[in-house]
PyMOL CGO cylinders between C-alpha atoms (Angstrom):
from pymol import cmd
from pymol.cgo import CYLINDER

trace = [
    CYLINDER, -227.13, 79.51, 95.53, -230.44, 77.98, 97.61, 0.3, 1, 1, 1, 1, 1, 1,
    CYLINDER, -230.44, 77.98, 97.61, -231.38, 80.61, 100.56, 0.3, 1, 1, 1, 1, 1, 1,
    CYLINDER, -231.38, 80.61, 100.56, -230.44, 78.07, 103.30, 0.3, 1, 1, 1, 1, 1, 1,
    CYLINDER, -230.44, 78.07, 103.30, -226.49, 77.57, 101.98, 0.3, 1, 1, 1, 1, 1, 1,
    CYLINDER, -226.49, 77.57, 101.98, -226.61, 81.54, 101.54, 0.3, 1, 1, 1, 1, 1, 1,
    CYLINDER, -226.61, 81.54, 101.54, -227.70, 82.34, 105.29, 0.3, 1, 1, 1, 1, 1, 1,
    CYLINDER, -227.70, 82.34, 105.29, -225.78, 79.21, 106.41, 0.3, 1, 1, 1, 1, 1, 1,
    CYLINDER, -225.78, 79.21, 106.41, -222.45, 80.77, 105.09, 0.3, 1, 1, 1, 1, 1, 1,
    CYLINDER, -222.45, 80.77, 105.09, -223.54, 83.68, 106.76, 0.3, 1, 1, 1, 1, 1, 1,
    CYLINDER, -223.54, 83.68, 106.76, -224.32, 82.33, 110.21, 0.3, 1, 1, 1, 1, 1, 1,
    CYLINDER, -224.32, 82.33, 110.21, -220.92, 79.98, 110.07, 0.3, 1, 1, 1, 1, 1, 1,
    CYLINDER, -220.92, 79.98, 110.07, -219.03, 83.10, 109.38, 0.3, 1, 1, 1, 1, 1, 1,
    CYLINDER, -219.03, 83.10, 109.38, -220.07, 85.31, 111.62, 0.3, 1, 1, 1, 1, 1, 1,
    CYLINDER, -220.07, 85.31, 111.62, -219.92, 82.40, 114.09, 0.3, 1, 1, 1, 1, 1, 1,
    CYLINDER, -219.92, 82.40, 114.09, -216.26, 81.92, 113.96, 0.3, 1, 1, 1, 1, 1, 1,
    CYLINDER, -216.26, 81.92, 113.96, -215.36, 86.11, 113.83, 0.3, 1, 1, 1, 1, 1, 1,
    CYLINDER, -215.36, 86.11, 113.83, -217.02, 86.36, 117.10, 0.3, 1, 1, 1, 1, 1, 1,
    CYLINDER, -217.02, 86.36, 117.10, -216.46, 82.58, 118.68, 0.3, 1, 1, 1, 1, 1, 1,
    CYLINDER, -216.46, 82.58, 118.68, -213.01, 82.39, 117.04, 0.3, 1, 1, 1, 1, 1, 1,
    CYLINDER, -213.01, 82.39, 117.04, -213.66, 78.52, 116.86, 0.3, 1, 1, 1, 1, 1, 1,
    CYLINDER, -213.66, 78.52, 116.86, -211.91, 76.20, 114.63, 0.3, 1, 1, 1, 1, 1, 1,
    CYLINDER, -211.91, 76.20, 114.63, -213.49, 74.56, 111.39, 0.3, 1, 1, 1, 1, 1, 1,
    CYLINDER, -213.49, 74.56, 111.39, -214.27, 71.29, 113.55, 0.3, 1, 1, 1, 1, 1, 1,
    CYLINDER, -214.27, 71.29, 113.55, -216.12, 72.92, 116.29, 0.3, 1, 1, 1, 1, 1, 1,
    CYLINDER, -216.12, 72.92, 116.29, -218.05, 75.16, 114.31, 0.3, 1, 1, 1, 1, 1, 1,
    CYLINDER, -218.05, 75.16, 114.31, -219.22, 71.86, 112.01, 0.3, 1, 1, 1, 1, 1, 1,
    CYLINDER, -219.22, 71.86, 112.01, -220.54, 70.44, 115.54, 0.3, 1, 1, 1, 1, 1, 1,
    CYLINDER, -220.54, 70.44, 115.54, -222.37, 73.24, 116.46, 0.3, 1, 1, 1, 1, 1, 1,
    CYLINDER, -222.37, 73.24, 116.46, -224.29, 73.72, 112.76, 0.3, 1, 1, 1, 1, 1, 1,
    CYLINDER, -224.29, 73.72, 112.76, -224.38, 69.92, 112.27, 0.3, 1, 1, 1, 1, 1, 1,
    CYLINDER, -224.38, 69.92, 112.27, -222.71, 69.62, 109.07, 0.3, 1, 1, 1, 1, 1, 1,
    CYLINDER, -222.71, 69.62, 109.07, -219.22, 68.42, 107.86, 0.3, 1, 1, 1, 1, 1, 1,
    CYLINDER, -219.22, 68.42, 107.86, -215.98, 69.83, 108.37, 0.3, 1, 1, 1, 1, 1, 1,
    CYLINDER, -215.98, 69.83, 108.37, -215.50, 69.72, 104.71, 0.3, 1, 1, 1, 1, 1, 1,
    CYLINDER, -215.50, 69.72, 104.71, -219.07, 71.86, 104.13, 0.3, 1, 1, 1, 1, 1, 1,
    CYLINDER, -219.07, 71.86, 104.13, -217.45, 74.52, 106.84, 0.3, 1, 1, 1, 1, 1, 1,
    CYLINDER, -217.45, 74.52, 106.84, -214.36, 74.76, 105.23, 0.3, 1, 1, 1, 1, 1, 1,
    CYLINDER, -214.36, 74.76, 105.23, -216.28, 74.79, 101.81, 0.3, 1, 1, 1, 1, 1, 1,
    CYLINDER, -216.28, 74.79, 101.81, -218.29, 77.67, 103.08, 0.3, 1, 1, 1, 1, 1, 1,
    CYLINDER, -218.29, 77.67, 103.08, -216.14, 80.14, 104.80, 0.3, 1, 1, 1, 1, 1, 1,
    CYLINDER, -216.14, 80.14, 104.80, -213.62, 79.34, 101.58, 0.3, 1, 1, 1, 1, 1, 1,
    CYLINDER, -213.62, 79.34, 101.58, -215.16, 79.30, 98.91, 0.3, 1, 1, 1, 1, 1, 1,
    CYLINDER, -215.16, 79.30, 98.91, -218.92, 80.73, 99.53, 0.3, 1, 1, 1, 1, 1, 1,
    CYLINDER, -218.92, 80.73, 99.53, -218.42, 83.26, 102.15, 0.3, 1, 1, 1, 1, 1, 1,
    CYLINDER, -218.42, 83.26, 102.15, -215.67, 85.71, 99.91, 0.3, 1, 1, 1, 1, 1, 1,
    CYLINDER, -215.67, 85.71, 99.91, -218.34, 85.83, 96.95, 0.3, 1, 1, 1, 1, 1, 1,
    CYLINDER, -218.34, 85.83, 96.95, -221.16, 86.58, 99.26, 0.3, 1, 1, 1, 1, 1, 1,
    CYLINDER, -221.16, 86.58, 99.26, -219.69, 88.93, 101.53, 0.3, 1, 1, 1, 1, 1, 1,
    CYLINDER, -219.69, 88.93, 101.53, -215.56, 89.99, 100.95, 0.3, 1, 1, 1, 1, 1, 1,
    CYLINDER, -215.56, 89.99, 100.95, -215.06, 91.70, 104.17, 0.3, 1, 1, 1, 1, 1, 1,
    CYLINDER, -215.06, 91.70, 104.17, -216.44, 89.09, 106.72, 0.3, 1, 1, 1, 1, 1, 1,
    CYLINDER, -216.44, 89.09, 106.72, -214.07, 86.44, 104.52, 0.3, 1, 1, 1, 1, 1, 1,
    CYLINDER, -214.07, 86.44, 104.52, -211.21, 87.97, 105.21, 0.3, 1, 1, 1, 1, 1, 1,
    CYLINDER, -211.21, 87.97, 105.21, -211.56, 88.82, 109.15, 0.3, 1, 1, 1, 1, 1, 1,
    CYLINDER, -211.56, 88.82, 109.15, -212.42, 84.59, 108.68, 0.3, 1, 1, 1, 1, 1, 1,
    CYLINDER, -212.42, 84.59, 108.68, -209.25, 83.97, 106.98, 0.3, 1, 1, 1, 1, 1, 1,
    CYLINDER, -209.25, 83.97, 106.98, -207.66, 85.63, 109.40, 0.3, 1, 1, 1, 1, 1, 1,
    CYLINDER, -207.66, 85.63, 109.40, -209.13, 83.67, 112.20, 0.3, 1, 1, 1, 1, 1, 1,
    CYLINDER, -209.13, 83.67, 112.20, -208.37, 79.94, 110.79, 0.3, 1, 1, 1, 1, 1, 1,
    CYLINDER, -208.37, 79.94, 110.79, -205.09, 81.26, 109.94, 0.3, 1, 1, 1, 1, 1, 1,
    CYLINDER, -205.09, 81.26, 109.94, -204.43, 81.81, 113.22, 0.3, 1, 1, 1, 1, 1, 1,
    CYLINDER, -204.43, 81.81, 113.22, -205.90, 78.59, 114.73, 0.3, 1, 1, 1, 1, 1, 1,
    CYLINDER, -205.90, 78.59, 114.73, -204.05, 76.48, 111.88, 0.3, 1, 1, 1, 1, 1, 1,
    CYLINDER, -204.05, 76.48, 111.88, -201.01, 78.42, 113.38, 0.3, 1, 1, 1, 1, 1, 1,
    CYLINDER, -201.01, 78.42, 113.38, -201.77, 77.40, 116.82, 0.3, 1, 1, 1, 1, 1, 1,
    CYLINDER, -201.77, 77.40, 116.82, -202.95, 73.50, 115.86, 0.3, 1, 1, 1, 1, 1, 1,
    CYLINDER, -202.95, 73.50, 115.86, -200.00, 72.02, 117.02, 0.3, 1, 1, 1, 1, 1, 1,
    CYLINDER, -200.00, 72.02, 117.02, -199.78, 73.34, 120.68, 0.3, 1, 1, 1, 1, 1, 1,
    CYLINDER, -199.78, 73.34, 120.68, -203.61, 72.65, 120.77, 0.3, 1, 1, 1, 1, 1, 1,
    CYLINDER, -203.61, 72.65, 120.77, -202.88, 68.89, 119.99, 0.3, 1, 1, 1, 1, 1, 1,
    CYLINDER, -202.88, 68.89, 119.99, -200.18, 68.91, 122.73, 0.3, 1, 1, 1, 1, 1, 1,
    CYLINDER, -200.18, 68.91, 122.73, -202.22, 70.26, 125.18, 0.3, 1, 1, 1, 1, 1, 1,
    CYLINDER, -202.22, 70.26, 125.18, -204.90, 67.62, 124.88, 0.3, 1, 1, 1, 1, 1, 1,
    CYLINDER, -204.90, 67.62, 124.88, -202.45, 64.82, 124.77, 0.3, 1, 1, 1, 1, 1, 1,
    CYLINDER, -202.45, 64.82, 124.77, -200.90, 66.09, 127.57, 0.3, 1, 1, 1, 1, 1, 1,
    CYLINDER, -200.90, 66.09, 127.57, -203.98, 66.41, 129.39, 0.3, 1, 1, 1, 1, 1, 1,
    CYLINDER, -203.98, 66.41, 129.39, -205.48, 62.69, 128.53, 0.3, 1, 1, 1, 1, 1, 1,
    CYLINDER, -205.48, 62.69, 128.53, -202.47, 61.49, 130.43, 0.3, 1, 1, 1, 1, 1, 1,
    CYLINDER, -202.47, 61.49, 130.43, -202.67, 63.70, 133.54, 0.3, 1, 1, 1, 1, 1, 1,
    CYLINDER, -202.67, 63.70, 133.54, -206.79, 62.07, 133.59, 0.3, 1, 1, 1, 1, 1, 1,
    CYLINDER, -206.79, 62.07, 133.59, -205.42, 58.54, 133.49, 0.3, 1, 1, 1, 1, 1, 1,
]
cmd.load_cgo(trace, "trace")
């Protein structure tokens, strides 16, 4: 694995432990796809460093949990703007 992808998977890891963003923010911030963030923290991150993967998983798990009143709570609020 190139240095850049290794301290990429790194930064995008740690970024979400501490930020607890979702894939699609985090992808904005480092400027890459949502595929190459999921790709990373997924794959990647768990051969590269185990523990930090799993405090991850544990983070998306609990925003994929959440998703659905996210998406609610931005619908709702594009029709309270209107």
């Amino acid at each position: 694995m190139k240095d850049y992808i290794w301290k990429r998977v790194l930064d995008v890891g740690n970024h979400i432990f501490r930020t607890r963003n979702t894939v699609r923010e985090t992808a904005q911030i480092y400027g890459v796809s949502k595929s190459t963030v999921h790709k990373d923290v997924t794959e990647r991150l768990p051969r590269i460093n185990p523990e930090l993967a799993a405090k991850v998983k544990r983070v998306l798990d609990f925003n994929k949990a959440e998703r659905h009143i996210r998406g609610g709570q931005a619908t709702r609020q594009k029709y309270l703007e209107r």
